[in-house]
N, C-alpha and C positions, 0 to 999 in steps of 0.2 A: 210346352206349346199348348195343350190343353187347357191348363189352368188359364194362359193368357187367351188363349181365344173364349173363354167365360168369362173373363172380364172385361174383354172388348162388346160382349152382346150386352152384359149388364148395364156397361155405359152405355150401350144404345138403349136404353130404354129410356133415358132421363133425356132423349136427344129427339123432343117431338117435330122438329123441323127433319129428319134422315126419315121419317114412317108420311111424312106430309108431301115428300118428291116422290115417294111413290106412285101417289095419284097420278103422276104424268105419265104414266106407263095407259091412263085411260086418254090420252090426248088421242093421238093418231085411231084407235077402235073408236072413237064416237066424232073424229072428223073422217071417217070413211062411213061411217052409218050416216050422217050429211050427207054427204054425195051420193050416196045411192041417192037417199030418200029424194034429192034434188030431181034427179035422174028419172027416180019412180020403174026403178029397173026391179024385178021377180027373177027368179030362175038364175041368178047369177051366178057364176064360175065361183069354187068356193078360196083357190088360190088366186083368183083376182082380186077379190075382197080383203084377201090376208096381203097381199102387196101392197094395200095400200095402210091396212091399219097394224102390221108388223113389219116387213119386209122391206119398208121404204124411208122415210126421217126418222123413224124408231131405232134404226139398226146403224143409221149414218149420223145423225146428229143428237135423238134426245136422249137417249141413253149413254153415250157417249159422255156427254155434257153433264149429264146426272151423277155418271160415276166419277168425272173428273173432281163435282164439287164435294163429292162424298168423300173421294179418298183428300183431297183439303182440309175437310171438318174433320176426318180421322186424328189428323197428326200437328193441325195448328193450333187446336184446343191446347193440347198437353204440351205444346211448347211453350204456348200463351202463360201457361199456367208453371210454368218451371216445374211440371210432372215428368218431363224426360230425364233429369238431373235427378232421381230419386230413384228411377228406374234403371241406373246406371248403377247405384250406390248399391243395388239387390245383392247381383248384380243378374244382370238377364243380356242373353246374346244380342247381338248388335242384328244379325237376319234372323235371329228368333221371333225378335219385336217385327221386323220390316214384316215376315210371313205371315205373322199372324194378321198386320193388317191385310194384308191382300187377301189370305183367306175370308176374312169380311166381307169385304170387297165381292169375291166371288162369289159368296153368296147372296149377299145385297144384286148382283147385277142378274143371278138368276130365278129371284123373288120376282125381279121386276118383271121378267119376260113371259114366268108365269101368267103375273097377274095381266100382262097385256095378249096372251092365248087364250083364259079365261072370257075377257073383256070384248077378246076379236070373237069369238062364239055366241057369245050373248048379243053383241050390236049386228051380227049377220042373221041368226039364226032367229032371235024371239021377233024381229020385226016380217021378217018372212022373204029375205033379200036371197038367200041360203040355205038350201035344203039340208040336217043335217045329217053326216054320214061321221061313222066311226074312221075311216081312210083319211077325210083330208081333214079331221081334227086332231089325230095322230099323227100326221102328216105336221100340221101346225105347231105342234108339242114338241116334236121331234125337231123340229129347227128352229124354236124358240128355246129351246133347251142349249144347242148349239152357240145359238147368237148370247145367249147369257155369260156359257164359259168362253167362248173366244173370246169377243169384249173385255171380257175382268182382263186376259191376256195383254188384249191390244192396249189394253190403259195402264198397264203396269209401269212405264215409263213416267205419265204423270203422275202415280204413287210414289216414284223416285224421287219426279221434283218436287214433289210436297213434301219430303221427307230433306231434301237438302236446302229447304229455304225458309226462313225463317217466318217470312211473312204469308197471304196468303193471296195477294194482289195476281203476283207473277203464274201461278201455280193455275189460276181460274182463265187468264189470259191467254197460256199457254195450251190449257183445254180447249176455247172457244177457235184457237187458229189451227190445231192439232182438229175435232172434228170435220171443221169448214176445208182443210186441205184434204183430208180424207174421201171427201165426199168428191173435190175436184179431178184427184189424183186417177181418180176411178179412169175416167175417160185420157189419162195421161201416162200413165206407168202406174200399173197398179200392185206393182212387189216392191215399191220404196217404204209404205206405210204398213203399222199392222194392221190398222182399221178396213184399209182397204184387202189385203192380202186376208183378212179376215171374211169380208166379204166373198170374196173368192170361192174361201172354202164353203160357205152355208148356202152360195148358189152355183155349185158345181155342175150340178146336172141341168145345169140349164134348161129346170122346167119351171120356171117363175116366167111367166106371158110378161114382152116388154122389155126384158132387161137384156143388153145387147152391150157384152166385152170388148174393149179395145185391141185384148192381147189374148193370142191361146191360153187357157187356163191351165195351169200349173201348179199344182196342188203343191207338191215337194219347195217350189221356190218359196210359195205361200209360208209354210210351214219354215222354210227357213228365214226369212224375211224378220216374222213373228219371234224366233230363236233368238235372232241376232241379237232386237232393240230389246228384249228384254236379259240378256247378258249383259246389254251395256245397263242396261237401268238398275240392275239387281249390284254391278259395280258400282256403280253412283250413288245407292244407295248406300252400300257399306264404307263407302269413303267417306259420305258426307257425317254418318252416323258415327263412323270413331272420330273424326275431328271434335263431335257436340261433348 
């Protein structure tokens, strides 16, 4: 497993489009430093600010979306490339290779949130919208951290289907209506999806100003929800992977 996750980072290095969707992790931290600045608001709340530039499309759609197209480029290349049929011939486990991508994966998705805690500090703080405190930038950290590894979780299904398709059409498709349902589900049953039951858990205590549940919060269903789709996905994927 080691050795193969060294050569999953090695190939990311030659892969400067996967270090270039990072930058969208500064999307939402400098379309919240806009709106202040519109606003011409001082003294502001420091978790108001993080709701908008972590806490809100960052956590329901562009990460999300980021990591469906990542875990895509993972496994379409080396199909492309008749590299999975060599990797067979090793021979190497069939959820050795699956893990290893995901461990990627989880790492890739908690780079990103890093860099977008980072980014939420500097576009609050160096303009002067945000007084800075050690509390709610650990505060910040501490659920950007959160939102990093649930996510890799919640998207482990579309690493299945990028793993059982050949192409890579379906796989980015199936991302953009898998987010966009995520995000609706929220206000409709929000323990059908992980993304959502994900959610769940990173605004538990319901001290995010604004954000108002449709259902009692239930952490256990959350957490089962999240269980389920990724047993079936982790099955999907080993079926589709001995057929290859």
């Amino acid at each position: 497993m080691l050795k193969l996750l060294e050569t999953e980072f090695l190939k990311l290095r030659r892969r400067k489009l996967v270090w270039l969707m990072l930058l969208t992790a500064l999307i939402m931290p400098f379309m919240a430093f806009l709106l202040f600045k519109y606003r011409g608001d001082t003294g502001v709340d420091p978790i108001q600010f993080y709701k908008w530039s972590a806490f809100g499309y960052t956590l329901f759609i562009i990460l999300p979306v980021i990591l469906g197209v990542f875990c895509t480029m993972l496994i379409h290349e080396e199909k492309q490339n008749g590299l999975l049929k060599q990797l067979w011939i090793v021979p190497i486990g069939k959820l050795e290779y699956f893990f290893s991508k995901f461990f990627v994966v989880l790492l890739y998705s908690v780079g990103f949130m890093l860099i977008t805690a980072v980014a939420s500090v500097l576009f609050s703080v160096l303009p002067g919208y945000v007084a800075f405190e050690w509390e709610s930038t650990l505060y910040l950290l501490e659920r950007c951290l959160e939102i990093g590894v649930l996510t890799a979780f919640a998207m482990l299904p579309i690493l299945a289907i990028a793993a059982s398709r050949k192409g890579y059409i379906l796989p980015v498709c199936v991302t953009l209506v898998y987010a966009f349902c995520g995000f609706i589900f929220m206000s409709i049953y929000m323990y059908l999806l992980p993304l959502t039951s994900m959610a769940v858990i990173v605004m538990r205590n319901k001290d995010i100003p604004g954000i108002v549940f449709s259902q009692p919060i239930n952490i256990t269903l959350a957490f089962l929800c999240i269980l389920v789709w990724d047993i079936a996905a982790v099955s999907l994927a080993r079926i589709a992977l001995k057929e290859k």
